[in-house]
BANU-556094 format. One record per atom (N, C-alpha, C): x negated, y, z negated; atom name; residue number from 1. Coordinates in pm, whole numbers, always signed. Layout:
# BANU-556094
- X, Y, Z, CA, NUM .
...
//
This chain:
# BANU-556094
- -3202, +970, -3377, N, 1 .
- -3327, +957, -3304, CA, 1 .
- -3415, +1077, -3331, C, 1 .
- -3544, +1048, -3326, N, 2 .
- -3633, +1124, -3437, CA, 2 .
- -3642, +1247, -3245, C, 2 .
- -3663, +1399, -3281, N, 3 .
- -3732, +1420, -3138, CA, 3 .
- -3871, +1453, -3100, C, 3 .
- -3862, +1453, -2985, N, 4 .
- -4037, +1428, -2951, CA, 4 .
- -4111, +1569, -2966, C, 4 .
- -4159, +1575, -3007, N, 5 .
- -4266, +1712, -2995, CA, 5 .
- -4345, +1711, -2902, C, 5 .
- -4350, +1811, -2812, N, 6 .
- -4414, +1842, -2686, CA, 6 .
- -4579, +1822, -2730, C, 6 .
- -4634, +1857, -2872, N, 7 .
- -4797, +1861, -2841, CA, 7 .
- -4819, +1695, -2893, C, 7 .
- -4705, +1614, -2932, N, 8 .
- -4741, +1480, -2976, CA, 8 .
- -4746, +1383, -2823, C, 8 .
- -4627, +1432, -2713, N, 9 .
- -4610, +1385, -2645, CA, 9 .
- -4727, +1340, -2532, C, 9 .
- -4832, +1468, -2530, N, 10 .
- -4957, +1434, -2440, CA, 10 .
- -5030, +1345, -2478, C, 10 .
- -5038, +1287, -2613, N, 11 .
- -5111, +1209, -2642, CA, 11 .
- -5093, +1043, -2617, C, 11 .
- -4965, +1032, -2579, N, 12 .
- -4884, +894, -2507, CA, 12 .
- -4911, +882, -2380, C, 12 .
- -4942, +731, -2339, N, 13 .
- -4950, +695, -2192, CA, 13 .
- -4810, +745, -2120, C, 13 .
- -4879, +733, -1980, N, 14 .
- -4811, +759, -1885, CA, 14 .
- -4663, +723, -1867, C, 14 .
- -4635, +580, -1923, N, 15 .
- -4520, +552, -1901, CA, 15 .
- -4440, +581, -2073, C, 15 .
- -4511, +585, -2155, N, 16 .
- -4469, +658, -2308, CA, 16 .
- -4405, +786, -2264, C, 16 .
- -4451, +889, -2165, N, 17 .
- -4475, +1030, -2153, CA, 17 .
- -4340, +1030, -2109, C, 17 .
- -4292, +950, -1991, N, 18 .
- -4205, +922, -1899, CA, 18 .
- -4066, +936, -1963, C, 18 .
- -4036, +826, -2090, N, 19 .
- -3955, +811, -2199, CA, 19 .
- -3908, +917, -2284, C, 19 .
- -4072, +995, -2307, N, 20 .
- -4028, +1101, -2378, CA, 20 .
- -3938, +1211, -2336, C, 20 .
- -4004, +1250, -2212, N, 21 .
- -3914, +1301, -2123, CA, 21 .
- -3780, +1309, -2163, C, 21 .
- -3755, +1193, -2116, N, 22 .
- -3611, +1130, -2118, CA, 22 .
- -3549, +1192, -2242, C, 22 .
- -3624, +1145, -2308, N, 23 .
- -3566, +1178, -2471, CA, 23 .
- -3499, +1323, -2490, C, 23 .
- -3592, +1408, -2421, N, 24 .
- -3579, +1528, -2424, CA, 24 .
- -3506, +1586, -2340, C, 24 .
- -3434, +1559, -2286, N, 25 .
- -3364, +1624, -2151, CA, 25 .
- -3224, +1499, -2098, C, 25 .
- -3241, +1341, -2157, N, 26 .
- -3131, +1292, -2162, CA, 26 .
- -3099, +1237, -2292, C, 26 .
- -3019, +1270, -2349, N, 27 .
- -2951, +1246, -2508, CA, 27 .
- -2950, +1098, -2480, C, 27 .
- -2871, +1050, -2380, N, 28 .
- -2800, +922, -2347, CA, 28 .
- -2885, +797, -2292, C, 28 .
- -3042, +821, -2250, N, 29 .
- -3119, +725, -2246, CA, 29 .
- -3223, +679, -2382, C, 29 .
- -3255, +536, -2320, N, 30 .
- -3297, +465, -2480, CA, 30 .
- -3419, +397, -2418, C, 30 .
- -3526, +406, -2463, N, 31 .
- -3604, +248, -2394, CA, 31 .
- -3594, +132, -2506, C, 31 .
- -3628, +36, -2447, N, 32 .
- -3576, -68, -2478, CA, 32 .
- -3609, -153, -2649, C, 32 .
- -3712, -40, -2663, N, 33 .
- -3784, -26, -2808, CA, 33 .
- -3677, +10, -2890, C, 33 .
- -3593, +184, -2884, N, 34 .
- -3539, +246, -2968, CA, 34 .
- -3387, +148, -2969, C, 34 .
- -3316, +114, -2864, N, 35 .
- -3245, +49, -2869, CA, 35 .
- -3254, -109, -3008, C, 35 .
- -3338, -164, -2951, N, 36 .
- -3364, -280, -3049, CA, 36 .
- -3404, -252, -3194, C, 36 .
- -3435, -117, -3237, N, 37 .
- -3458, -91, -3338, CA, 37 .
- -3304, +23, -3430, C, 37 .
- -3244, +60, -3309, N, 38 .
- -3101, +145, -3345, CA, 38 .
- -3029, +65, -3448, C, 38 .
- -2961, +141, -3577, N, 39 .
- -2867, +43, -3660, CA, 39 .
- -2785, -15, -3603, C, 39 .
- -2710, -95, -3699, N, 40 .
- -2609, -150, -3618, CA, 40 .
- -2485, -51, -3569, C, 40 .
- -2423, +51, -3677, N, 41 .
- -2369, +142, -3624, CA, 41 .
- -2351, +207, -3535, C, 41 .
- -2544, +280, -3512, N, 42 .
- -2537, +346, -3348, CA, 42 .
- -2499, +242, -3274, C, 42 .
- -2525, +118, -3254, N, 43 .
- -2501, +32, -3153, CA, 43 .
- -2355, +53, -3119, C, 43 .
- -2263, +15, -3216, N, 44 .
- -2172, -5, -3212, CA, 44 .
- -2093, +134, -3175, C, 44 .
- -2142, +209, -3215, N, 45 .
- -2110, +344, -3170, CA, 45 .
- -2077, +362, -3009, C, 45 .
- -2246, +279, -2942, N, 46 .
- -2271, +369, -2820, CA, 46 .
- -2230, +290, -2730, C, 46 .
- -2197, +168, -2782, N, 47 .
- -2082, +32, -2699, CA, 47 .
- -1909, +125, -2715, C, 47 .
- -1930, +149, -2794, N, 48 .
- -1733, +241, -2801, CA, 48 .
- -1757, +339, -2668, C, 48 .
- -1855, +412, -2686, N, 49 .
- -1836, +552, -2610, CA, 49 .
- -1832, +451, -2486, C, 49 .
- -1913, +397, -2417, N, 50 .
- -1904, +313, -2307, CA, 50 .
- -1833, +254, -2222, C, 50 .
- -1719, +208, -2310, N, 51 .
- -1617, +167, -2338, CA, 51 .
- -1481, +236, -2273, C, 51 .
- -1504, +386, -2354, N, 52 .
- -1431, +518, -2318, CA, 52 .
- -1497, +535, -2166, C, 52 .
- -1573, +546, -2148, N, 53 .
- -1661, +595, -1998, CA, 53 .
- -1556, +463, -1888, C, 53 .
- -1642, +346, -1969, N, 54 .
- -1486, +254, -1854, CA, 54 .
- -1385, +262, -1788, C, 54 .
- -1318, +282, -1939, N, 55 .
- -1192, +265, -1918, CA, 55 .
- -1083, +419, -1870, C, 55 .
- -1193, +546, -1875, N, 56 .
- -1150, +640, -1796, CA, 56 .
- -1226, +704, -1648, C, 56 .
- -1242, +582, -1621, N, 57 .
- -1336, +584, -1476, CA, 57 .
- -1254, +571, -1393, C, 57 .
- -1212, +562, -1263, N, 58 .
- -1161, +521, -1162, CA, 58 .
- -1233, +406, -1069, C, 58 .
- -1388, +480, -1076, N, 59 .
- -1465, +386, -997, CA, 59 .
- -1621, +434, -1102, C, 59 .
- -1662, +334, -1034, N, 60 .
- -1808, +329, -1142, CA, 60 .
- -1900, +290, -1029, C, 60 .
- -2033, +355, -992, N, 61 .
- -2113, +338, -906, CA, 61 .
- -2270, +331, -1035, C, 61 .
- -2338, +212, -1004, N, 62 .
- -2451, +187, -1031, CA, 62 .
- -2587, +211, -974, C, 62 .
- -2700, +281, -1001, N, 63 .
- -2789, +308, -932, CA, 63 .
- -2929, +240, -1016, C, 63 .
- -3059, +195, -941, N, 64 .
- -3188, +226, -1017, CA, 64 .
- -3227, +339, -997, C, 64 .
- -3277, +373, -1092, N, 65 .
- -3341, +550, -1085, CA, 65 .
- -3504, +555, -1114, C, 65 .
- -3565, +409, -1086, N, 66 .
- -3673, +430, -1083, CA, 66 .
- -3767, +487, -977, C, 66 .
- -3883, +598, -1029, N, 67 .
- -3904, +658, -920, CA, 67 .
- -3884, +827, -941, C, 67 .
- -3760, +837, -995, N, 68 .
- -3715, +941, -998, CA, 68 .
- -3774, +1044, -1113, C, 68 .
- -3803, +1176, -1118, N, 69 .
- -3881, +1228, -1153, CA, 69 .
- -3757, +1333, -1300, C, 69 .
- -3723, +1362, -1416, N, 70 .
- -3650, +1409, -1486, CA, 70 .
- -3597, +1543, -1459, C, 70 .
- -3648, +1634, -1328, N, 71 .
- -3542, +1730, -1289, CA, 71 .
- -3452, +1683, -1148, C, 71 .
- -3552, +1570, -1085, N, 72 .
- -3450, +1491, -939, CA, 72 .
- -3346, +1456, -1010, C, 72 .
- -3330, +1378, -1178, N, 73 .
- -3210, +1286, -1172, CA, 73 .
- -3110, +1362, -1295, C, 73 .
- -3167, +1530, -1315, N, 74 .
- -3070, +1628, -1397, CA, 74 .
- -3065, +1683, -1252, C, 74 .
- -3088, +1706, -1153, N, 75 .
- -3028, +1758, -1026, CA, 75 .
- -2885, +1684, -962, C, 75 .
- -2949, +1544, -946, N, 76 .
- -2840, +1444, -932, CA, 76 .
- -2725, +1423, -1019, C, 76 .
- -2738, +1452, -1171, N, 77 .
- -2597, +1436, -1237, CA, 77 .
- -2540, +1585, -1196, C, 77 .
- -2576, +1671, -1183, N, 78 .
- -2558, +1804, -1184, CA, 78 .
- -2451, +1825, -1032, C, 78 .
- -2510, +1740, -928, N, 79 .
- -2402, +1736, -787, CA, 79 .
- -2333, +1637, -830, C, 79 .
- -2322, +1511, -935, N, 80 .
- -2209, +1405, -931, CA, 80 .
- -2148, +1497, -1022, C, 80 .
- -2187, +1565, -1076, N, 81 .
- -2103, +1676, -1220, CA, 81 .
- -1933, +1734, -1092, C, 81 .
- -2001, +1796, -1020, N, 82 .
- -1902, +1865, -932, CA, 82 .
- -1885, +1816, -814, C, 82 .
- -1881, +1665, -843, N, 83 .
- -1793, +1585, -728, CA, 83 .
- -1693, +1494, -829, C, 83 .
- -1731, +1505, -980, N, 84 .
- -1615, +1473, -1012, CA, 84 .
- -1631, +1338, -1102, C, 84 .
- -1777, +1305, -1121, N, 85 .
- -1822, +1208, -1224, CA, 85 .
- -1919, +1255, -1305, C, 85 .
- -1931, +1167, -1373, N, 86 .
- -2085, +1152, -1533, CA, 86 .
- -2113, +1075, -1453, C, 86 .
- -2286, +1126, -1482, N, 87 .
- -2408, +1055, -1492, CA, 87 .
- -2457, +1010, -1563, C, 87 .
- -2517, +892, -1653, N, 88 .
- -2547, +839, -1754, CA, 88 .
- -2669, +770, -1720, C, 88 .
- -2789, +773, -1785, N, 89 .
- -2869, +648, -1827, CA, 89 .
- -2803, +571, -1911, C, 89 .
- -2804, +412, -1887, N, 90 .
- -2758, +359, -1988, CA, 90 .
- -2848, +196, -1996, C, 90 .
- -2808, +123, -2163, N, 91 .
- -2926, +57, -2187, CA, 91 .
- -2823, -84, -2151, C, 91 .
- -2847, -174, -2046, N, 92 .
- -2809, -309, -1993, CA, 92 .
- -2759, -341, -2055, C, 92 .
- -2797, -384, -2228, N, 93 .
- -2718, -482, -2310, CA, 93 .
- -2600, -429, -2395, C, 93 .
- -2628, -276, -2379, N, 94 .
- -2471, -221, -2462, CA, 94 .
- -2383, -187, -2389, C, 94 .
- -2440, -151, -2211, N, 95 .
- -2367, -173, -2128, CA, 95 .
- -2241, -288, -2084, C, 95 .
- -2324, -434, -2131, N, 96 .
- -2249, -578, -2093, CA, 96 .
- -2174, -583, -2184, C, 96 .
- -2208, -570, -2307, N, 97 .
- -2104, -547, -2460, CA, 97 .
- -1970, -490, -2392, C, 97 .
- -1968, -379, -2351, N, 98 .
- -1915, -302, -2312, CA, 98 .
- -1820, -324, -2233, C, 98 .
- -1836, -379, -2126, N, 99 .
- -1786, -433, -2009, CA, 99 .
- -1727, -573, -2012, C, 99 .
- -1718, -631, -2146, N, 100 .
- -1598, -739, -2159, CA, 100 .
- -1545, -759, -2146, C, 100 .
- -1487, -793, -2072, N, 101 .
- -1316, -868, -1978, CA, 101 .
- -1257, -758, -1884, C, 101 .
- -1384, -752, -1840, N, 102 .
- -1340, -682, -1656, CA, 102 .
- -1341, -762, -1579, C, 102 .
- -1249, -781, -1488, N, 103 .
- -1177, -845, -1399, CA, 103 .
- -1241, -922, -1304, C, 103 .
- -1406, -829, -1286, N, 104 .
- -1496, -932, -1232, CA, 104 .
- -1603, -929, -1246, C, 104 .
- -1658, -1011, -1288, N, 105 .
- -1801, -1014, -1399, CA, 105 .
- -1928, -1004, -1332, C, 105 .
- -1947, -1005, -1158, N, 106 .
- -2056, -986, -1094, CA, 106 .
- -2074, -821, -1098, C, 106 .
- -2038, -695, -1201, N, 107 .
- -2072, -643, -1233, CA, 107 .
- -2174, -636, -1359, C, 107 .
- -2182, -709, -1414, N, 108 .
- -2273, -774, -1547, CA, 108 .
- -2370, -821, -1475, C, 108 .
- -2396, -874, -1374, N, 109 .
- -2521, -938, -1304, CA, 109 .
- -2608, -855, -1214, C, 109 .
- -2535, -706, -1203, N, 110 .
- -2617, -613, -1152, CA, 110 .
- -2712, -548, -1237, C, 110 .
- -2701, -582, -1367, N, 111 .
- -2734, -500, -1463, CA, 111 .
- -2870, -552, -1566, C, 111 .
- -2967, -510, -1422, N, 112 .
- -3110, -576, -1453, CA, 112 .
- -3232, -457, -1444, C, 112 .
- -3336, -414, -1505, N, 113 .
- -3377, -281, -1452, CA, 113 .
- -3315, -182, -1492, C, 113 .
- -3408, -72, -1483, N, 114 .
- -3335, +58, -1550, CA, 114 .
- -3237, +93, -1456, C, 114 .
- -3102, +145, -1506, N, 115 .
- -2959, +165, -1459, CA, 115 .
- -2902, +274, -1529, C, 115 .
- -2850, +374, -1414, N, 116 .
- -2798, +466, -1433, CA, 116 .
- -2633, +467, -1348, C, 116 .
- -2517, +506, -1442, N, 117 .
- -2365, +458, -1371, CA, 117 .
- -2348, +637, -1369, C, 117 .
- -2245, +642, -1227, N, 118 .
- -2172, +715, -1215, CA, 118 .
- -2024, +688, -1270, C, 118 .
- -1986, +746, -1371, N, 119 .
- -1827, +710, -1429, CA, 119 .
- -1778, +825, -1341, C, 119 .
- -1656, +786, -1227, N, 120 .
- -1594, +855, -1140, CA, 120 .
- -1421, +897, -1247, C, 120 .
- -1390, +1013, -1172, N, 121 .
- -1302, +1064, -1316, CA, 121 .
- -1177, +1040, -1171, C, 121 .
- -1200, +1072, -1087, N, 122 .
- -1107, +1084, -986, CA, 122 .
- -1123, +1036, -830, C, 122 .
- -1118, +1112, -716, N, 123 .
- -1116, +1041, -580, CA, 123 .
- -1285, +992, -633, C, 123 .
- -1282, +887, -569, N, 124 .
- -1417, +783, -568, CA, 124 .
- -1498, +804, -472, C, 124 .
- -1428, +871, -361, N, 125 .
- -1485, +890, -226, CA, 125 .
- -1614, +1004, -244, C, 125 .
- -1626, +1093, -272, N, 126 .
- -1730, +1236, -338, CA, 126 .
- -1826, +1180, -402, C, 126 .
- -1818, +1126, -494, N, 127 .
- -1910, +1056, -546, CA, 127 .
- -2007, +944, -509, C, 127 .
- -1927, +843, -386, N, 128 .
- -2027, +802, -368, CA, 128 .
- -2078, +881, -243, C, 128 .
- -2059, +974, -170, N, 129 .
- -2095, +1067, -78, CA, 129 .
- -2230, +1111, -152, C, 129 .
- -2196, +1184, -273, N, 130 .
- -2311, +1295, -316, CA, 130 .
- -2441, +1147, -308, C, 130 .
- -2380, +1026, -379, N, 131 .
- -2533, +970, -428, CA, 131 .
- -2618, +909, -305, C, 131 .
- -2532, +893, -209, N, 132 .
- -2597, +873, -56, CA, 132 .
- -2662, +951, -10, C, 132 .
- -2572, +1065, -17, N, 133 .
- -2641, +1187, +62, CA, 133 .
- -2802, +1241, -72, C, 133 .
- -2817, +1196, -165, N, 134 .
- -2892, +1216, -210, CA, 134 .
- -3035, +1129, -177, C, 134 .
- -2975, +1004, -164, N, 135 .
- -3072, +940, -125, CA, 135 .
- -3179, +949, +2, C, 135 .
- -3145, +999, +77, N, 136 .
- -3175, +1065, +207, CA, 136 .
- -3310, +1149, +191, C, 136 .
- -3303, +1186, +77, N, 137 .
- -3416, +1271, +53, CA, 137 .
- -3501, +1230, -79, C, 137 .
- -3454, +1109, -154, N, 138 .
- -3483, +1095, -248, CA, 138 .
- -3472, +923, -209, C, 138 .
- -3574, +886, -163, N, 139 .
- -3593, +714, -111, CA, 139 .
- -3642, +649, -233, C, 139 .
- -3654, +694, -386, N, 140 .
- -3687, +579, -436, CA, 140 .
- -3569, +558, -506, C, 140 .
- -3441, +608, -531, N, 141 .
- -3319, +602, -579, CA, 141 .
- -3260, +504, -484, C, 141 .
- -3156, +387, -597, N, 142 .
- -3073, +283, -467, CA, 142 .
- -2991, +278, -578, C, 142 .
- -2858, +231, -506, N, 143 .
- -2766, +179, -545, CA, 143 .
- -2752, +20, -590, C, 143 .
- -2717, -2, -693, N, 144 .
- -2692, -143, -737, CA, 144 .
- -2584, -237, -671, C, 144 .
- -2441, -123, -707, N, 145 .
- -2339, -166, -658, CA, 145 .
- -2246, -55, -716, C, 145 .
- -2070, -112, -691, N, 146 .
- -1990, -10, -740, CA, 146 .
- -1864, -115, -805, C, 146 .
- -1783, -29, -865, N, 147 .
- -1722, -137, -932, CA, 147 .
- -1581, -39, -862, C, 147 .
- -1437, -110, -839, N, 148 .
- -1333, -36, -799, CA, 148 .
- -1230, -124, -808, C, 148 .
- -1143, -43, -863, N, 149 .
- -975, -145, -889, CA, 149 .
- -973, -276, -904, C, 149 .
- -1092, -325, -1052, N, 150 .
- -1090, -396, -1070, CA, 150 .
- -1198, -553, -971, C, 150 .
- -1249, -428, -872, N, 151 .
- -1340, -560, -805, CA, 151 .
- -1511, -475, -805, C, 151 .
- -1629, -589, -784, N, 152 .
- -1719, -557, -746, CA, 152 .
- -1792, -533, -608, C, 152 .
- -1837, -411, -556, N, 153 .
- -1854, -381, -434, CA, 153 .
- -1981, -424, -443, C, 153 .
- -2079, -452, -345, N, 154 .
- -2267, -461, -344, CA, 154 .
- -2290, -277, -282, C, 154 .
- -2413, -257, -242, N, 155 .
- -2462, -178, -187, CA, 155 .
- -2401, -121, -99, C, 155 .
- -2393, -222, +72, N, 156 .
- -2351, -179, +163, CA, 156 .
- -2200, -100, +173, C, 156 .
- -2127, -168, +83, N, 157 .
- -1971, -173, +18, CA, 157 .
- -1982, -41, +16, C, 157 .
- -2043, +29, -108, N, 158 .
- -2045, +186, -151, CA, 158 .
- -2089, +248, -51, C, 158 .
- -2175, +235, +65, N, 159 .
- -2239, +292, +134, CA, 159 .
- -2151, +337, +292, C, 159 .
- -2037, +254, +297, N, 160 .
- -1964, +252, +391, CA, 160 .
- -1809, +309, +326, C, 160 .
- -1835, +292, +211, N, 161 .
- -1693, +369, +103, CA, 161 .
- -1738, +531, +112, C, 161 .
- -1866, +603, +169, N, 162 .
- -1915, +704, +151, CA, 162 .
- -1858, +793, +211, C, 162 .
- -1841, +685, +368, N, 163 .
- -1799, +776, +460, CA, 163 .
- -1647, +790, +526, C, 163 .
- -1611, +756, +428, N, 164 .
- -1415, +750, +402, CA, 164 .
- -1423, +880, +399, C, 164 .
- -1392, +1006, +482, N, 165 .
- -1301, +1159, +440, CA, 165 .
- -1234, +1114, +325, C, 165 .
- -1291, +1230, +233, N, 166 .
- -1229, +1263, +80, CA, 166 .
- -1092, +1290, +94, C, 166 .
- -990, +1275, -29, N, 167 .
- -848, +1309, +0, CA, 167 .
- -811, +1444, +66, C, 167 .
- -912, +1537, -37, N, 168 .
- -822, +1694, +24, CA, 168 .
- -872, +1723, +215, C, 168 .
- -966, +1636, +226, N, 169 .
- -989, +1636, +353, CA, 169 .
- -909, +1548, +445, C, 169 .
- -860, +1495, +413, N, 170 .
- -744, +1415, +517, CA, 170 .
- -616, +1461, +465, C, 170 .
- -566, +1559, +353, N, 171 .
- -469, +1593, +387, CA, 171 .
- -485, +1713, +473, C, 171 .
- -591, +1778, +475, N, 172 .
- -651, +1921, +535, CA, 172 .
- -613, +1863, +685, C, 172 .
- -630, +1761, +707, N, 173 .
- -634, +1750, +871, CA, 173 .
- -506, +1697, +916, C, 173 .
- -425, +1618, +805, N, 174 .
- -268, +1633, +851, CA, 174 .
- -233, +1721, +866, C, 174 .
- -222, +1855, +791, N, 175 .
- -174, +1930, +753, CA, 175 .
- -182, +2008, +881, C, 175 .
- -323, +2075, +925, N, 176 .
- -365, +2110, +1045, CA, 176 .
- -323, +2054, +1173, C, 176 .
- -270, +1930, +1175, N, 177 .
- -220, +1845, +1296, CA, 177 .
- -94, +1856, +1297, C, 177 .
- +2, +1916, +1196, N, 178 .
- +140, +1973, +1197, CA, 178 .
- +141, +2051, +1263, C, 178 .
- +46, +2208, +1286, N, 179 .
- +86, +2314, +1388, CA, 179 .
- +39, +2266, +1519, C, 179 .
- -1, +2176, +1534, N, 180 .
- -29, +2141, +1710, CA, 180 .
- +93, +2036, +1729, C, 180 .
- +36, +2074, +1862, N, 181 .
- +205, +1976, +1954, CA, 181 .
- +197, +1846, +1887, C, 181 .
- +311, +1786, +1889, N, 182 .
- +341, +1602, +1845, CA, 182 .
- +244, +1496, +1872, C, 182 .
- +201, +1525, +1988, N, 183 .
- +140, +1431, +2062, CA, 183 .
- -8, +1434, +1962, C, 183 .
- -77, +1561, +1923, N, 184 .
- -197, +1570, +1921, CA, 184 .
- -202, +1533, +1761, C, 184 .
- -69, +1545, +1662, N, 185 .
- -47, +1558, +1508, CA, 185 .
- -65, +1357, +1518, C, 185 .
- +19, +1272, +1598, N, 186 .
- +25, +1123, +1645, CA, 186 .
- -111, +1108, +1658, C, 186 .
- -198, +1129, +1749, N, 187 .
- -338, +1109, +1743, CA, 187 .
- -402, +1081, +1639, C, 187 .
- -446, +1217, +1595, N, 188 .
- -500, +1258, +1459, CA, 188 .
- -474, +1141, +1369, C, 188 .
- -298, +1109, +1356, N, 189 .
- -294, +1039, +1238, CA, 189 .
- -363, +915, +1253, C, 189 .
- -371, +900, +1361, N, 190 .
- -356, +736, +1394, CA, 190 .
- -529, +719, +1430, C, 190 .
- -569, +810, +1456, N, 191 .
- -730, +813, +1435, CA, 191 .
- -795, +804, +1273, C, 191 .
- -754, +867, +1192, N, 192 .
- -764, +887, +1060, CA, 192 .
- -757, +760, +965, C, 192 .
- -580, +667, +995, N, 193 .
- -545, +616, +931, CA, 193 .
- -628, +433, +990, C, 193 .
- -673, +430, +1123, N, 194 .
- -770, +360, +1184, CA, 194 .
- -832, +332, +1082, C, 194 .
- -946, +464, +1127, N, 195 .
- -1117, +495, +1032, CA, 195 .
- -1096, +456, +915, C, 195 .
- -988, +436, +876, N, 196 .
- -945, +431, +690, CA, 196 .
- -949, +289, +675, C, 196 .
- -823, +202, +769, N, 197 .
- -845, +72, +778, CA, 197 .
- -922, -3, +780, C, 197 .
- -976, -25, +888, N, 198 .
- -1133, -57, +976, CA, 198 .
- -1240, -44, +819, C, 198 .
- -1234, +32, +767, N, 199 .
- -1352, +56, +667, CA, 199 .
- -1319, -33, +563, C, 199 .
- -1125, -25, +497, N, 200 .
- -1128, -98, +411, CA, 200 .
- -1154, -276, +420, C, 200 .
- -1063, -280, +567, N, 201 .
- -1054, -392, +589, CA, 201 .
- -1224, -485, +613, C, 201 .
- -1325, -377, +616, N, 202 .
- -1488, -439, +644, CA, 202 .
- -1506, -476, +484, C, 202 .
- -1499, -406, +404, N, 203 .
- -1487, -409, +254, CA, 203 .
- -1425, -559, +275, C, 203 .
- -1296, -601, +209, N, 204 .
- -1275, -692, +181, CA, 204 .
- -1293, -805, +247, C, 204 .
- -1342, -807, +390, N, 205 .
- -1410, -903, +428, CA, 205 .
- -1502, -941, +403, C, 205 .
- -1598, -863, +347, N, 206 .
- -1770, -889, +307, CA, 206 .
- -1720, -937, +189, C, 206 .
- -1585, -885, +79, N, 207 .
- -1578, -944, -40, CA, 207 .
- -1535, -1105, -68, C, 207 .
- -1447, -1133, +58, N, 208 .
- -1372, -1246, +79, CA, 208 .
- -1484, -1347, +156, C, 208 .
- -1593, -1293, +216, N, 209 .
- -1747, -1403, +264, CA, 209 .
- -1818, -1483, +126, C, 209 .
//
C-alpha cells in the first residue's frame, strides 16, 4: 500500500481525509476501494492472518467505530492492549472468508458497516469491561456483538458479560474470605458464585429465546 503524504492528504474530501488517517496510524484498516483493488495474494494473506487472530482468541467482541475520531480509537486499542486483547479494523469480506466453519454463523451477519474486533487472548471478562466502560464517554462507539465458546452473543449479552468480576478478582475475594470466620468465607462464596450464575444463566436464556 502506497503511503499517504500529509501535504497530498489536504487536498482530499472529508471523508478521503478520514481514510487517510487511517492509513497512517492503522496498518490494518482498508476502505473498501484498496481492498477491491489488493492482489490476490494480499488478500489471501490478510484472510490467513485473520484466521490466526480467530483461532487464538478466546472471545472476540465486535464494535462500529463510526464516529470515532483516530486518537479515541488508538486510545481504545491501547486500554484493550492491557486488558489483554488486539484491536483491529477489519474489512467485512476478508473477515467472512475468514470465519468459515464457526460453529455459529450469526456472527457473519453482524458484519455490516465499518467493524472493528477485539481478539481476546485470555479472561474475556476485561475486555469487554474496558469497551463498555469506554463507551460511557465515547457514545458514538457500539458494540455489534461478541462471539464465545463457540456461540454468538448480541449487544446486551456482552454488556451484562462486562460486569462478571474478572478472574484474579474473584479469586482475590475467596482468598480474602479464607481469613474471616466460616460463616462470612460461605456468604461471600455463595454471593459471588450467585452473581456468576444469574448472569450466565440470563445469557443463555436470551440465546435459547
Amino acid at each position: 500500500m502506497q503511503p499517504v503524504i500529509l501535504s497530498e492528504a489536504k487536498n482530499l474530501r472529508p471523508g478521503e481525509r478520514f481514510f487517510a488517517s487511517l492509513r497512517m496510524t492503522l496498518p490494518e484498516a482498508y476502505t473498501q476501494e484498496e481492498v477491491s483493488v489488493l492482489p490476490r495474494e494480499d488478500k489471501v494473506e490478510r484472510v490467513s492472518e485473520l484466521k490466526e487472530d480467530i483461532q487464538g482468541s478466546t472471545a472476540m467482541y465486535l464494535t462500529d467505530y463510526r464516529g470515532l475520531s483516530v486518537s479515541e480509537i488508538t486510545s481504545l486499542r491501547r486500554n484493550l492492549k492491557d486488558a489483554g486483547a488486539d484491536y483491529k479494523v477489519v474489512k467485512n469480506t476478508l473477515f467472512k472468508r475468514a470465519a468459515e466453519g464457526l460453529e455459529d454463523p450469526a456472527l457473519v451477519s453482524t458484519m455490516e458497516g465499518p467493524t472493528a474486533i477485539a481478539f481476546v487472548h485470555n479472561d474475556p471478562i476485561a475486555p469487554a469491561r474496558t469497551i463498555v466502560d469506554f463507551m460511557r464517554d465515547h457514545k458514538t462507539l457500539s458494540i455489534k456483538g461478541g462471539y464465545l465458546d463457540g456461540r454468538f452473543y448480541g449487544p446486551s449479552d456482552v454488556t451484562a458479560l462486562s460486569k462478571v468480576p474478572p478472574r484474579d478478582q474473584l479469586i482475590a475475594m475467596l482468598v480474602g474470605s479464607l481469613q474471616s470466620p466460616i460463616s462470612g468465607f460461605v456468604g461471600t462464596l455463595q454471593g459471588v458464585v450467585s452473581n456468576l450464575v444469574y448472569t450466565l444463566q440470563g445469557l443463555v436464556e436470551k440465546k435459547s429465546a
